[in-house]
C-alpha positions in Angstrom: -31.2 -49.2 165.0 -32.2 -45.6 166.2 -29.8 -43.3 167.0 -29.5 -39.7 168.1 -27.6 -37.7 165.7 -27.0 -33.9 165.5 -29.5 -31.9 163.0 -28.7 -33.8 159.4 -30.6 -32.7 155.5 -30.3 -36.5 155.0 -33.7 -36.9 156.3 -35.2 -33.6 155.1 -38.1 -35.5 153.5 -39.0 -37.8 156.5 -38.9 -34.5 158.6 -41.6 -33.0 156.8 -43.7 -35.9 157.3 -43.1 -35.5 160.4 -44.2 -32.0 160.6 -47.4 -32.5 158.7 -48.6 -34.9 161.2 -47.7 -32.8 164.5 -49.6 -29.7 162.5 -52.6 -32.5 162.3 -52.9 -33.1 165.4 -53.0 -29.3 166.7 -49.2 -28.9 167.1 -48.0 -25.4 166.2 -50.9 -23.7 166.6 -52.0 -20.7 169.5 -51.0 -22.0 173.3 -48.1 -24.3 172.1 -44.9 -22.6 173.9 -42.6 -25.3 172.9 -39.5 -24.8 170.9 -41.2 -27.0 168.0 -43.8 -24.9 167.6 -41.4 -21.4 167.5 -39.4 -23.6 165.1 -42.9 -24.2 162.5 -43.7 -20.5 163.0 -40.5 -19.1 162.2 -39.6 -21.6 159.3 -42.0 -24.0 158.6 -43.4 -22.0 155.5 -39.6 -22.4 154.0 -39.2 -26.1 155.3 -40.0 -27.5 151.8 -37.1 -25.9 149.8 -33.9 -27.8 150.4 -31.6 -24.4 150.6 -33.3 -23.0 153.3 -34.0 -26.7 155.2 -29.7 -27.1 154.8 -29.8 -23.4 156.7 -32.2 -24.5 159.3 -30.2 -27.7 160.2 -27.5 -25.0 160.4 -28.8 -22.8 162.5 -30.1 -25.5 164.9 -26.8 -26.9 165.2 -25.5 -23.6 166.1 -28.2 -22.8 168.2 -25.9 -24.9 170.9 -23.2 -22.2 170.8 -23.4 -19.8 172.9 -22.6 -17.0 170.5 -25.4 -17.9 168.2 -28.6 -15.5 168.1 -31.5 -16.6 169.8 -34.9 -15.3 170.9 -34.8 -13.2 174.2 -35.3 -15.7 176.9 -33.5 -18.4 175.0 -30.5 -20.3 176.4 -28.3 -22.1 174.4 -29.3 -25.8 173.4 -28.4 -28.8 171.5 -30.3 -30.2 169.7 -30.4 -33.9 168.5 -32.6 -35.9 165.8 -33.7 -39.3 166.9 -33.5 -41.2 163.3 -33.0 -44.5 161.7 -31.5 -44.9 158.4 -33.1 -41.9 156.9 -36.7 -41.5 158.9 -36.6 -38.8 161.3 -38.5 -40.2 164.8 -37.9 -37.2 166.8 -35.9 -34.5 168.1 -34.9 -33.6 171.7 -33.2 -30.8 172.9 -30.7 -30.5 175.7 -30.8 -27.1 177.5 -26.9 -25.9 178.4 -28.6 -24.4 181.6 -32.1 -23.1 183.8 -33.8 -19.8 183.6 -36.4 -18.9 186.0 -39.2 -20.0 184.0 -37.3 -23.7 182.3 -37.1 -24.5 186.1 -40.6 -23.9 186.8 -41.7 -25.1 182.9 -39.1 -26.5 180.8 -36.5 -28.7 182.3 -33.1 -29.3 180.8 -34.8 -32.1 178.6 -37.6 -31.7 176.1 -37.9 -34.5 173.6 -40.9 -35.1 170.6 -41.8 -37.9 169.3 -43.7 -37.9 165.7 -47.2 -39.5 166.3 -46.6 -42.5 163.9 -43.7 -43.4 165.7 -45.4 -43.5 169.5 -45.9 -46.2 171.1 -42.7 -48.4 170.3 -40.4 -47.1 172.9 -38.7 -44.6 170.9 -39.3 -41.6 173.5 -37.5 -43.9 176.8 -34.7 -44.5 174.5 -34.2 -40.7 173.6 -34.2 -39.7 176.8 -32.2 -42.5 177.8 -29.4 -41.4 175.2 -29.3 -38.2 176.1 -28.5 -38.5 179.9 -24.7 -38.9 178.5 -24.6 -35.9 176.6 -26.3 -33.9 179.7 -23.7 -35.1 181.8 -21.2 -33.8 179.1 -22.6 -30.6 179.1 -22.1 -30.2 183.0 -26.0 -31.6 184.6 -26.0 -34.2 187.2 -29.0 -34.4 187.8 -31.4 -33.2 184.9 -34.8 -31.7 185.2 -37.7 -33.0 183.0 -40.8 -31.9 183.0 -44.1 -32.6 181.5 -47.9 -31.8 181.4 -49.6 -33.4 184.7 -51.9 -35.0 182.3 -49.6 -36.6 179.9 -49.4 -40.0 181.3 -47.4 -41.5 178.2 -44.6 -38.6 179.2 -44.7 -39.3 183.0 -44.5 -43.1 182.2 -41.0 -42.2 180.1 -39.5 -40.1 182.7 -40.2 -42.5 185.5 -38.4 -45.4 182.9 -35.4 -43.4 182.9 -35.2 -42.9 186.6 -37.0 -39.6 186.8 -37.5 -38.5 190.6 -40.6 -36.2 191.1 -40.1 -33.4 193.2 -43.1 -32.0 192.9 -46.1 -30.1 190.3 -45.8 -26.4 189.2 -48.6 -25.0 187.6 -49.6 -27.8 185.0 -46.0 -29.3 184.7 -44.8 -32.1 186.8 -41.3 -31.9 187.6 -38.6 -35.1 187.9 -34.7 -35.0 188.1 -32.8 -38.0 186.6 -28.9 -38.9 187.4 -27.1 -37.9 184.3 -23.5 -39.5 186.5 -23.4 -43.4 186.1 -24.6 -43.6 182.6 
């Protein structure tokens, strides 16, 4: 069964499967803002060797502390891998709180599924798993958002109780109830 876990080397070679087929389909490249694509640039070339993967994990489990370095604009995040056995499915990443910009953009809640694993239901129950830890971490509601033409993404959000308030730019925005679950 799937779980959400916290940044693990156990599944160092099913992440970069994973990786290989987001760079297929375009992912990584110019015009992707997303923290998966920042992650790729900064240390996808080292990815391979299993010293510097084990320092990645580190640093991306770290990355939820609020002393940690991070990129100007960056607030601190935690970041969970959606895996089962060892195949990573995914990775999400729960913002500790809004700038200007994740209001209008970026949410509290950004999740990935790996393009072979689309399609089964794996996305919902991400999001779905993560409303806890939001709650945990102080949000009640949460703000997802998602490209206004990325029906799969809108379908998700709505599953897990996503309310839209309204479209920014090319982002829809939706708050879900983090209290209950």
């Amino acid at each position: 069964m799937p779980e959400l876990v916290l940044p693990t080397t156990e599944v160092h070679i099913s992440f970069l499967e994973a990786v290989a087929e987001w760079r297929a389909e375009g992912r990584g490249g110019a015009g992707d803002n997303t923290t998966l694509a920042r992650d790729m640039e900064v240390y996808g070339r080292r990815w391979n060797d299993p010293a510097a993967f084990a320092d990645y994990v580190r640093r991306t489990i770290a990355d939820g502390q609020e002393t940690s370095p991070r990129p100007m604009g960056f607030v601190p995040s935690t970041v969970l891998w959606y895996v089962t056995d060892h195949t990573f499915i995914g990775r999400l990443s729960i913002r500790h709180r809004l700038t200007r910009r994740l209001l209008d953009w970026g949410g509290i809640i950004g999740y990935d599924v790996r393009p072979s694993a689309r399609r089964r239901g794996h996305a919902t129950a991400m999001l779905r798993a993560s409303l806890p830890y939001a709650h945990e971490l102080g949000h009640d509601p949460v703000l997802v958002t998602c490209d206004h033409d990325n029906v799969a993404s809108r379908k998700v959000i709505e599953a897990c109780g996503g309310v839209f308030e309204d479209q920014r730019a090319e982002k829809l925005r939706y708050w879900i109830a983090t209290s209950g679950t």
